[in-house]
ChimeraX commands (.cxc) that place a marker at each C-alpha (Angstrom):
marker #1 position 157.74,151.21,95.49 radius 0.5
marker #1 position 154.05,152.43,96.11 radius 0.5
marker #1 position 153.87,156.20,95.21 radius 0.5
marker #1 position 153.25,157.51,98.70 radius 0.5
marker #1 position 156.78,156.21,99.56 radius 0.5
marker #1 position 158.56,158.29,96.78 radius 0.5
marker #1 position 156.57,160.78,97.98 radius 0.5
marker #1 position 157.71,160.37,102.14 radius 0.5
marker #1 position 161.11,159.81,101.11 radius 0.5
marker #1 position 163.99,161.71,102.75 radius 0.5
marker #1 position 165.22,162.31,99.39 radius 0.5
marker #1 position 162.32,163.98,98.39 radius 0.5
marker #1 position 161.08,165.66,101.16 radius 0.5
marker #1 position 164.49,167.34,101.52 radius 0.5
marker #1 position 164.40,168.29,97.59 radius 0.5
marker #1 position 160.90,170.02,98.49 radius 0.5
marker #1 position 162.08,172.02,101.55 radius 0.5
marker #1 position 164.76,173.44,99.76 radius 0.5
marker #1 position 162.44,174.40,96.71 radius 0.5
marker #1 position 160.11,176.29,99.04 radius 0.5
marker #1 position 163.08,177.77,101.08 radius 0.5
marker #1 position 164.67,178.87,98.15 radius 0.5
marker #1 position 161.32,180.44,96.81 radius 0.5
marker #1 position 161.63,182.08,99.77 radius 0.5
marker #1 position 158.03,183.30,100.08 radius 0.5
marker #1 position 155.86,184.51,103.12 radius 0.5
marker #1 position 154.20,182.50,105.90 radius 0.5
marker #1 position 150.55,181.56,106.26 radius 0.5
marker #1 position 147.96,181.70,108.73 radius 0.5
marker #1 position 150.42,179.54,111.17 radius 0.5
marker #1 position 153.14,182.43,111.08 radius 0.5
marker #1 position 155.48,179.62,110.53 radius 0.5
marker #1 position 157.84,181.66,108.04 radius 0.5
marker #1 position 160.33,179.75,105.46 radius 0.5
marker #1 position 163.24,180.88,107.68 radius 0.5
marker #1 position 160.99,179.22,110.53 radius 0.5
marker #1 position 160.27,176.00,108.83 radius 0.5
marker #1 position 163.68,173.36,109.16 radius 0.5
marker #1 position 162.52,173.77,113.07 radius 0.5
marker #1 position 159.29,173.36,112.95 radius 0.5
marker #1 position 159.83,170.54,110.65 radius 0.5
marker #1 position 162.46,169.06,112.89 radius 0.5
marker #1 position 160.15,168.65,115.81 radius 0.5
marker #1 position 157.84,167.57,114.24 radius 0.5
marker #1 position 158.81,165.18,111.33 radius 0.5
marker #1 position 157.42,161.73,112.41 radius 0.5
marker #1 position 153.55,163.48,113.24 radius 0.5
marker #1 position 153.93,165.36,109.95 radius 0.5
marker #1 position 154.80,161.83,107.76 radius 0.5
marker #1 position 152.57,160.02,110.07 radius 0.5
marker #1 position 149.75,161.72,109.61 radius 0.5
marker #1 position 150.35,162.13,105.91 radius 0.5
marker #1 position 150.99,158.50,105.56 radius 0.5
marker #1 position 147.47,157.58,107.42 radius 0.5
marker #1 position 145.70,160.62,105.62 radius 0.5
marker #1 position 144.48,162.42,108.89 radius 0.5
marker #1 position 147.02,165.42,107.54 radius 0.5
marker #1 position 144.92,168.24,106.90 radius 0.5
marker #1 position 146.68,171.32,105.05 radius 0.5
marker #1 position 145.36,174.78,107.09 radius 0.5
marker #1 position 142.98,177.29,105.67 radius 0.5
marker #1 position 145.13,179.80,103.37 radius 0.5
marker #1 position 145.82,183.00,103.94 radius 0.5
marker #1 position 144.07,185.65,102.04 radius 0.5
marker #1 position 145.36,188.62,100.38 radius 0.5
marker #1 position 144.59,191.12,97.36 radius 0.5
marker #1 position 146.64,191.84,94.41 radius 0.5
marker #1 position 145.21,195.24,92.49 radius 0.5
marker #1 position 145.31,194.55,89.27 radius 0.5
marker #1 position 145.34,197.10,86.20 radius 0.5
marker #1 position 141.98,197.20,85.39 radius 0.5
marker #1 position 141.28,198.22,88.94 radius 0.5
marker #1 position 140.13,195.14,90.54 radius 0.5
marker #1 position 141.63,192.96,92.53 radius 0.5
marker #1 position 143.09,189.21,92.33 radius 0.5
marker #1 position 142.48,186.96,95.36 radius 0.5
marker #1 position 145.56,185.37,96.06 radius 0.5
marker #1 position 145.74,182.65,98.58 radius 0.5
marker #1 position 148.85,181.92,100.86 radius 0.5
marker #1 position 149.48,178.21,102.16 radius 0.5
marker #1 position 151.37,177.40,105.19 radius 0.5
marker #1 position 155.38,176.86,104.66 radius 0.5
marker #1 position 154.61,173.20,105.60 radius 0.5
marker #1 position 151.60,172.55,103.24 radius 0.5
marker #1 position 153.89,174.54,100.67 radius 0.5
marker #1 position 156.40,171.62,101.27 radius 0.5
marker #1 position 154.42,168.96,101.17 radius 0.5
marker #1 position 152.27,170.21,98.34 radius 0.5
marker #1 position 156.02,170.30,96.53 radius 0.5
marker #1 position 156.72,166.96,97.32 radius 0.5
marker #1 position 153.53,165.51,96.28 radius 0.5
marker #1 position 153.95,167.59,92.92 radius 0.5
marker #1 position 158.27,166.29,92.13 radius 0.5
marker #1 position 157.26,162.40,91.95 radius 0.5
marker #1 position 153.75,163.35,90.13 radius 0.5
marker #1 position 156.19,164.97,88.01 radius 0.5
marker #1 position 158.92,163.58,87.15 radius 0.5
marker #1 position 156.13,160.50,85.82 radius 0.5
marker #1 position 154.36,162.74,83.78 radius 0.5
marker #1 position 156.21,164.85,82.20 radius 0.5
marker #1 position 158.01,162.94,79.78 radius 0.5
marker #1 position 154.03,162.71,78.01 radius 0.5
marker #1 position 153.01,166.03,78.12 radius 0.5
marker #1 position 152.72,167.71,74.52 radius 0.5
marker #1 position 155.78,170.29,73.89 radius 0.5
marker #1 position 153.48,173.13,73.36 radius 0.5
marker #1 position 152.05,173.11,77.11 radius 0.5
marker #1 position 153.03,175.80,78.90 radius 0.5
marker #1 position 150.58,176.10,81.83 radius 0.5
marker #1 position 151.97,175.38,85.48 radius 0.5
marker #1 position 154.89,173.89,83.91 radius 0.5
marker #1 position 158.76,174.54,85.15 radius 0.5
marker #1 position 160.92,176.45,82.74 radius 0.5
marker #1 position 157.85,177.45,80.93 radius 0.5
marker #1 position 155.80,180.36,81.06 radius 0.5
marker #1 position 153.54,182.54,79.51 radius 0.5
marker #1 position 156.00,184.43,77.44 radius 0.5
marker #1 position 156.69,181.05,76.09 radius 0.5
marker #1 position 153.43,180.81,75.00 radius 0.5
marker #1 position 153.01,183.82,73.17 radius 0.5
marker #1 position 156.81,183.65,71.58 radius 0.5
marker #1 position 155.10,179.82,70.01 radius 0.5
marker #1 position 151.61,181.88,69.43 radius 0.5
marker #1 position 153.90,184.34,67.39 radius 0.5
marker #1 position 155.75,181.80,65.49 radius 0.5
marker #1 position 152.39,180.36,64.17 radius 0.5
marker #1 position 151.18,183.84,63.15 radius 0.5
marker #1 position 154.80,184.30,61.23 radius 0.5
marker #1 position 153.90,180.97,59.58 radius 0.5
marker #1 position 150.84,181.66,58.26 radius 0.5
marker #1 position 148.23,180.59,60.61 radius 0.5
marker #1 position 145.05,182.82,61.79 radius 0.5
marker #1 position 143.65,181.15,64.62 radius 0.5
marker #1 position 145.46,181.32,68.57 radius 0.5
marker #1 position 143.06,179.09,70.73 radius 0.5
marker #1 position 143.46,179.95,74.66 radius 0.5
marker #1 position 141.78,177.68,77.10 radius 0.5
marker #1 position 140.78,179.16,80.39 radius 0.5
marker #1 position 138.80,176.58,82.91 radius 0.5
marker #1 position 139.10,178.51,85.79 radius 0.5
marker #1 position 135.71,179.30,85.69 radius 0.5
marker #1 position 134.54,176.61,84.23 radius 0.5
marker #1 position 131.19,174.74,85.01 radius 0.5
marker #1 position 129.04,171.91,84.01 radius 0.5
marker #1 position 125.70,173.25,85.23 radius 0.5
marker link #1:1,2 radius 0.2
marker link #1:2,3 radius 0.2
marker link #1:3,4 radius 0.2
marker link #1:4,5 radius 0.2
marker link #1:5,6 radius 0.2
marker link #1:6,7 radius 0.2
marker link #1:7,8 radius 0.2
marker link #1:8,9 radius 0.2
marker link #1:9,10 radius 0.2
marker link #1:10,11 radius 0.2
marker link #1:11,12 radius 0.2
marker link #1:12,13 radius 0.2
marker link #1:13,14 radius 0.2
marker link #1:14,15 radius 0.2
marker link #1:15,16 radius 0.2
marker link #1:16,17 radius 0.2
marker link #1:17,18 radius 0.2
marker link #1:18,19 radius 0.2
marker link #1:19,20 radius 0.2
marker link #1:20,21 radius 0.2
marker link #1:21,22 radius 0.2
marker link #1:22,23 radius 0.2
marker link #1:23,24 radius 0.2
marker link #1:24,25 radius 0.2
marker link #1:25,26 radius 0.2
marker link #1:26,27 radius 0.2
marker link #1:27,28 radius 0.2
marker link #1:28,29 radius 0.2
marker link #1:29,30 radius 0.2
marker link #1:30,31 radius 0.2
marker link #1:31,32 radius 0.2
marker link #1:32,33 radius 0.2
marker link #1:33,34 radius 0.2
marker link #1:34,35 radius 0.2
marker link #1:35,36 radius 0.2
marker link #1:36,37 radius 0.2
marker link #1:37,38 radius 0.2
marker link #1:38,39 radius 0.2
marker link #1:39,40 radius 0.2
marker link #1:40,41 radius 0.2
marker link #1:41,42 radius 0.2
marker link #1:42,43 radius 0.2
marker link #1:43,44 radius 0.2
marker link #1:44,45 radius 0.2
marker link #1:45,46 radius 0.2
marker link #1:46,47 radius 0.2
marker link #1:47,48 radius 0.2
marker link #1:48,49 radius 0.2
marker link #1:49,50 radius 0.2
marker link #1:50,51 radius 0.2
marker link #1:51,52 radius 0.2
marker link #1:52,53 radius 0.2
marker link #1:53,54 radius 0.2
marker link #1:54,55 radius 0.2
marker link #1:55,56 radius 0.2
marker link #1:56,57 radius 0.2
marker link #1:57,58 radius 0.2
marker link #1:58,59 radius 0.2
marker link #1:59,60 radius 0.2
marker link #1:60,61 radius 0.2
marker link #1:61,62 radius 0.2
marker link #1:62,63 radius 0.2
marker link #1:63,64 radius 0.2
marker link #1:64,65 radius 0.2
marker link #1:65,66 radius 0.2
marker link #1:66,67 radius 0.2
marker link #1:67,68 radius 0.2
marker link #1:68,69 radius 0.2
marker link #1:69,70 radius 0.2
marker link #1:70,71 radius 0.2
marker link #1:71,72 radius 0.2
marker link #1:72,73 radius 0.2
marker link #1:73,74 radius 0.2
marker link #1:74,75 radius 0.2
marker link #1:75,76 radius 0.2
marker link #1:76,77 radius 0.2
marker link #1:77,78 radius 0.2
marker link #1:78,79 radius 0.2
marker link #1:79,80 radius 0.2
marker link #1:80,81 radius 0.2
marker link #1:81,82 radius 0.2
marker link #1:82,83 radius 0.2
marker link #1:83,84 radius 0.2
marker link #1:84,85 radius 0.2
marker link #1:85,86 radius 0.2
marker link #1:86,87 radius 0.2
marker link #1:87,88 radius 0.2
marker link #1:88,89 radius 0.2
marker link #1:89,90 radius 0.2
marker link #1:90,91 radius 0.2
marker link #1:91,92 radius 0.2
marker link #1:92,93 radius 0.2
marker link #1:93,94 radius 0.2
marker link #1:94,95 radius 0.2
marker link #1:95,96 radius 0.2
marker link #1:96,97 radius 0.2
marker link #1:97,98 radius 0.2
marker link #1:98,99 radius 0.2
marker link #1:99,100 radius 0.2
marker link #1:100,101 radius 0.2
marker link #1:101,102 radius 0.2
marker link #1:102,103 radius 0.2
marker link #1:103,104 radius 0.2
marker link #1:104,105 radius 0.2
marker link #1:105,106 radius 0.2
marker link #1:106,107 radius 0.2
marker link #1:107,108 radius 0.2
marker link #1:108,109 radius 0.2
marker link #1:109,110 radius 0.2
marker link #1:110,111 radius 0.2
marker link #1:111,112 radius 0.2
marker link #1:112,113 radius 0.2
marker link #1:113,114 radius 0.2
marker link #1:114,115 radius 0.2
marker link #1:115,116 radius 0.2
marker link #1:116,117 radius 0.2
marker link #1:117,118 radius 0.2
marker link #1:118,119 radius 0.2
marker link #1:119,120 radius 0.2
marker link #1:120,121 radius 0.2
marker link #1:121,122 radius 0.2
marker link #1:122,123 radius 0.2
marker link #1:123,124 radius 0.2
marker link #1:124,125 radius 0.2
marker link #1:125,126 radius 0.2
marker link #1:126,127 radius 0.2
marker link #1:127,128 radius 0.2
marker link #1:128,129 radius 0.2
marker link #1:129,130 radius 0.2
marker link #1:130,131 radius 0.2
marker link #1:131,132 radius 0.2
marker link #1:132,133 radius 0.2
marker link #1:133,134 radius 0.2
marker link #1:134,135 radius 0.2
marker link #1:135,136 radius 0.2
marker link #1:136,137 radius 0.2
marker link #1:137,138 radius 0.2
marker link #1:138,139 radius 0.2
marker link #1:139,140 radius 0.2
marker link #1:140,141 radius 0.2
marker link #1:141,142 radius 0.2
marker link #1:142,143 radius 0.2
marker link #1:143,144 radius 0.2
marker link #1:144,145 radius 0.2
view
């Protein structure tokens, strides 16, 4: 089965709609909320997969909003739509459940079950056991140029 149709599957568009309903979460710059979304996804199923499918879906602009953080400044944080919420979910289970039988034990970025207290309980345990150096890798703003 090609990828896309794991992806379109009722199984696993149903497992990502309850994932983002149960992350509960605001709505985006559709005002679609979560609570909102089984309708809107109802009436609209076939377009949505349709258009996914054929690649003429296009996920809407996000919503912006500003986290203060502690040094004063602020974090950009951007909002998706409830639906491109979904669908980024169920492009991201399949993608998933392929890779991450490979990844390395000690990754803990974007990974569920995992997070950065993980990190720095493993970054601790390597201190305890004798080693000096703690790497951290940050490519946000990386560039080649």
């Amino acid at each position: 089965m090609e990828l896309i149709e794991v992806i379109l599957s009722k199984e696993n568009l149903n497992r990502a709609y309850k994932k983002v309903v149960a992350n509960k979460g605001t709505s985006g710059v559709d005002g679609v909320t979560v609570e909102g979304l089984g309708d809107y996804i109802r009436e609209n199923k076939d377009v949505i997969v349709e258009s996914i499918r054929n690649r003429t879906y296009m996920p809407k602009p996000v919503r912006r909003v500003y986290i203060p953080k502690d040094n004063g400044k602020q974090r950009p944080l951007g909002i998706p739509t409830a639906l491109d919420r979904t669908i980024q979910q169920a492009i991201a289970q399949p993608i998933f459940d392929i890779y991450e039988g490979i990844f390395s034990e000690y990754s803990y970025g974007f990974r569920p079950g995992r997070s950065c207290h993980d990190a720095i309980r493993q970054a601790l345990e390597y201190l305890n056991d004798g080693y000096e150096w703690v790497v951290d890798i940050d490519i946000e703003q990386f560039s080649t140029g």
